[in-house]
C-alpha positions, 0 to 999 in steps of 0.5 A: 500500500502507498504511504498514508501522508503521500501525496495523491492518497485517498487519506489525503486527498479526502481528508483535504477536499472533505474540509475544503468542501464542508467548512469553506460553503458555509464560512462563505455563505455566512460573511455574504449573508451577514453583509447582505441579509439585513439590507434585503430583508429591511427592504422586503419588509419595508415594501411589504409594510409601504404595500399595505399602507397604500391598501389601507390608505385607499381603502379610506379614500374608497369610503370617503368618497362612497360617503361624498357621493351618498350624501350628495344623493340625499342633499342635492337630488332635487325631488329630495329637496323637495319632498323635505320643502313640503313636510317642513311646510305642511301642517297636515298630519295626513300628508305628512305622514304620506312624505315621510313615507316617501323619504323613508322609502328613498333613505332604506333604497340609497343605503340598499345600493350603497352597502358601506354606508351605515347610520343615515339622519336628516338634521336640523338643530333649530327644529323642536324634534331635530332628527327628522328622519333616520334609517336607524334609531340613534343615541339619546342627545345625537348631536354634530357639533361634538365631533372630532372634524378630520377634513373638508372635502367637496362640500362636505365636512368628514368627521372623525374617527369617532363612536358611531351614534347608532344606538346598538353599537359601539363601532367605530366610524368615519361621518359627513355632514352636508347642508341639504338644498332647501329653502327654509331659513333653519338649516337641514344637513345629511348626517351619514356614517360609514357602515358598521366596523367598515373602519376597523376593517380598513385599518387592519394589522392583519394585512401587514403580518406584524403588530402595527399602530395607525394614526391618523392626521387631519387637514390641520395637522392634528394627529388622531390614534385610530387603534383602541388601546393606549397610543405608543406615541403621544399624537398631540406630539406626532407631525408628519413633518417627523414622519417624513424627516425620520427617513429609514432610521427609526423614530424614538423606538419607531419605524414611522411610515406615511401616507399623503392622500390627495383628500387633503389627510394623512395616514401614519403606521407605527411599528416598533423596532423589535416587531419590525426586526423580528424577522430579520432576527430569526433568519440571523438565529437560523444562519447562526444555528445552521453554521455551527451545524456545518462546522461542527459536522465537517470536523466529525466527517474529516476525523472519520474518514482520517481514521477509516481511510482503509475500510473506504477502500473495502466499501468501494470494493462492495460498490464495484459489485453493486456496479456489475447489477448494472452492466451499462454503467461507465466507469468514472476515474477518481484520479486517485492511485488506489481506486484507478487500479481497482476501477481500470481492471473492471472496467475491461473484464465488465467490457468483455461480459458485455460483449459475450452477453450482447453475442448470446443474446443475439445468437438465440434470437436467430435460433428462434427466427430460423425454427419458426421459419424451418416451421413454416417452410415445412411444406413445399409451398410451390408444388403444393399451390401447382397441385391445387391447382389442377385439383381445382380446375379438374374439379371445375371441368368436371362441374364438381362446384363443391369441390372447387369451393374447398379446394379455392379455400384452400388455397387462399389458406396457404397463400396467406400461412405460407405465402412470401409476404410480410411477417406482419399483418393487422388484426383485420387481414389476420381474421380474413385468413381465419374466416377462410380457415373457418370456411374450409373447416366447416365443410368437414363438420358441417352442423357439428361446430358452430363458429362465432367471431366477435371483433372490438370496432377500431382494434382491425388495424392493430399490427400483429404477426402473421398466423398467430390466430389460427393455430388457436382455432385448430387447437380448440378444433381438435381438442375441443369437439364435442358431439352436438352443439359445439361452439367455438368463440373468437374474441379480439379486443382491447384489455379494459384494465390495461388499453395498451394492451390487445387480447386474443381469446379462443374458448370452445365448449368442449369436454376440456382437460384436467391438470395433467394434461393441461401441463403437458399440452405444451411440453417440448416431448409430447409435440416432438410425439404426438401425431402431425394434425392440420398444419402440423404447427400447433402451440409450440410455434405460436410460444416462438412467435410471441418470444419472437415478437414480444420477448417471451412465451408466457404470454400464451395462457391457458384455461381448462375446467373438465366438462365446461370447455378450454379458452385460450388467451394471448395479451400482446402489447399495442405495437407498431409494425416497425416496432415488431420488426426491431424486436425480432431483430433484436434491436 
């Protein structure tokens, strides 16, 4: 064995590249990602929390205006007007009651087709009842002047947020206030608020992932905590003048994020610097955990292989037998002194292996393909055609119309077994030739056997080998008679479990077979013996076919019950002309 400390060893080498490879992925991996992480992940959060304020943000803009247009429906709309112009003037009660309906109608359809708008009142301070009308029952002492005002916008003053003055609710809500278009000398306005909880679900933490604060900043630069609970910063002390001056640093303990809306408003989110670095934290505590690991790892791995370096050399002993259940596999040089000599050996006994395997494999393939032709050739095709020939035209002569009409089956029969073309035919020629067969058989038998053919529609231009069906046929003739009412059945169809695959199947009603001689039906001593019958091709050349074809022989079965009959069944696979050719010649 070559000295342990030599250079190009396997103790070595592996020692070496296994500390290389375990420790210098992760030291690198490590410094890039301190340097970097932190700037990628500031920005990704950043992005993520900028997304979500503009959501929120344009969510509030959606409401507002939802709040401008509906109170512009109820202010300005002069059929409106007009309808409070005459309650107001009226003193009947009847009619009265007639407008109020008829507004009460008007407020219950405009708040049907604008689902985010809630409590809806007309107000007139000066009136002895000031709530005129109101979709909703409001609080006891419902009043507008107590309100927190947040902006003017088109017209109308938008307050807020603040309690809602529905009676059954304590949500928090967004409220306009517009004078409506009358001519009385005391003011009407159109109170609405936004719907329900229309609010809180704007300004949610749930789409930042992270535990956030809103606040909210009106036309005058007041801010307003718009969260329940106590504020983490003071807004009487908060100026989006700071938001925007903090930049990317954090503000007394807070990332502040701001939003300026065209309405004239702002909205401002506050996160704390531990929820806002919480993630970035945890992937430093990952990398941490994950670079021990490797280090660690790499020096366990170093000092094992340090110190079984020559119990490697058996394990890839064992993998060179490993190697030999796959004979196609190359052979991969380590450029190491012990394993190229090891690995270059094998290589050239796996290189003869294959080459006498690949010369068998090729001589029993012509083994096969010359027995099933010396099968074929067995009788002289062209003496015998001559001679049926003139069988038939003498018959002819003779006015022998019965005679002539067996012997041209006859002779289409043998054109088809024995003639010079293709190997391979479709399923629809190959039953051409069997009706042929199952003509000049039925003259024999004539009332005795009775023959049924049942094809499966689209399975006639299937390519198969020639004169595979009709040894199944002869076979259940000869073994199947039986000596009235005999039937015999020919099935061609696709497998319903399997549709790549074709069935053939002959079952006759004969008297059947027992174990023992089912067995040997296909044994190679009892057809060498047993008298020539028909063709004098039976089952043995059909196992050659499909070994021939299709690589093996089993796919031949047979079923026989004694007193209920034999079936006979071929599963080939679904193949194309071409493909049958390259598997008969072994490519």
């Amino acid at each position: 064995m070559p000295h342990p400390f030599k250079q190009g060893t396997l103790r070595h080498t592996l020692v070496i590249y296994l500390l290389i490879a375990c420790l210098f992925p992760p030291i690198l991996f490590s410094v890039y990602t301190y340097s970097s992480l932190h700037s990628i992940l500031t920005g990704k959060i950043r992005s993520g929390i900028d997304a979500s304020l503009k959501q929120e943000a344009t969510g509030m803009e959606n409401m507002l205006n939802d709040l401008d247009f509906v109170s512009k429906q109820f202010a300005l709309d002069g059929r409106l007007a007009d309808l409070i112009n005459r309650y107001l003037k009226t003193n009947q009660t009847y009619d009265k009651a007639e407008i109020k309906q008829d507004i009460e109608d008007s407020l219950n359809l405009v708040n049907f087709t604008s689902p985010n708008v809630g409590l809806t009142v007309y107000y007139m301070p000066l009136a002895a009842e000031p709530v005129l009308f109101n979709n909703l029952p409001v609080v006891d002492g419902f009043a507008i002047d107590r309100l927190p005002a947040f902006v003017q916008y088109k017209g109308a003053v938008f307050s807020g947020p603040h309690r809602t003055q529905y009676k059954n609710s304590e949500n928090t809500v967004i409220s306009s206030l517009r004078v409506v278009r009358t001519d009385q000398k005391r003011t009407v306005y159109i109170y609405l608020e936004s719907n329900y909880n229309l609010f809180r679900k704007i300004l949610n933490s749930a789409l930042y992932g992270m535990k956030v604060s809103h606040y909210l900043i009106d036309e005058n630069g007041e801010a307003l905590f718009a969260d329940d609970g106590v504020p983490p910063l003071d807004p009487a002390k908060l100026r989006y003048e700071e938001v925007a001056a903090s930049g990317s640093g954090p503000y007394r303990g807070y990332y502040l994020f701001g939003y300026e809306s065209p309405q004239g408003w702002k909205l401002v989110t506050a996160v704390s610097t531990g929820e806002f670095n919480r993630e970035i934290n945890a992937w430093f505590r990952r990398l941490a955990v994950l670079f021990t690991f490797a280090v660690g790892f790499a020096i366990v791995l170093a000092m094992l292989i340090w110190r079984k370096v020559y119990g490697s050399i058996r394990k890839v002993n064992r993998e060179i037998v490993r190697m030999t259940r796959d004979r196609e596999a190359p052979v991969q040089y380590m450029k190491v002194e012990e394993f190229d000599q090891l690995l270059g050996s094998f290589e050239v006994m796996k290189t003869t292996v294959n080459g006498l395997i690949r010369e068998i494999g090729d001589n029993e393939r012509t083994k096969y393909q010359l027995e099933t032709e010396k099968l074929l050739s067995q009788i002289n095709p062209h003496f015998l055609h001559n001679t049926l020939n003139t069988v038939q035209w003498v018959a002819r002569a003779g006015g022998q119309e019965e005679i002539d009409r067996i012997v041209t089956l006859l002779v289409q029969v043998l054109q088809y077994n024995m003639g010079k073309g293709s190997l391979i035919v479709t399923v629809g020629q190959e039953l051409e030739a069997l009706r042929h067969y199952i003509d000049l058989q039925s003259c024999r038998y004539e009332d005795e056997l009775r023959f049924v053919i049942r094809v499966e529609p689209g399975t006639e231009d299937i390519a198969m080998p020639r004169f595979l069906l009709q040894p199944l046929v002869e076979n259940a003739i000869y073994h199947g008679q039986r000596e009235e009412g005999g039937e015999i059945a020919i099935a061609v169809e696709r497998l319903q479990d399997a549709p790549g695959m074709l069935t053939l199947r002959v079952t006759d009603n004969g008297p059947g077979m027992d174990e023992e001689t089912l067995a040997g039906l296909l044994a190679e001593e009892q057809e060498q013996g047993a008298s020539r019958r028909g063709m004098g091709i039976g089952l043995k050349y059909v196992k050659r076919l499909l070994e021939s074809y299709y690589g093996s022989g089993d796919l031949l079965r047979i079923r026989s019950t004694p007193g209920e009959g034999t079936t006979l069944s071929v599963n080939i696979p679904i193949r194309s002309e071409v493909e049958l050719y390259d598997q008969s010649a072994g490519r």
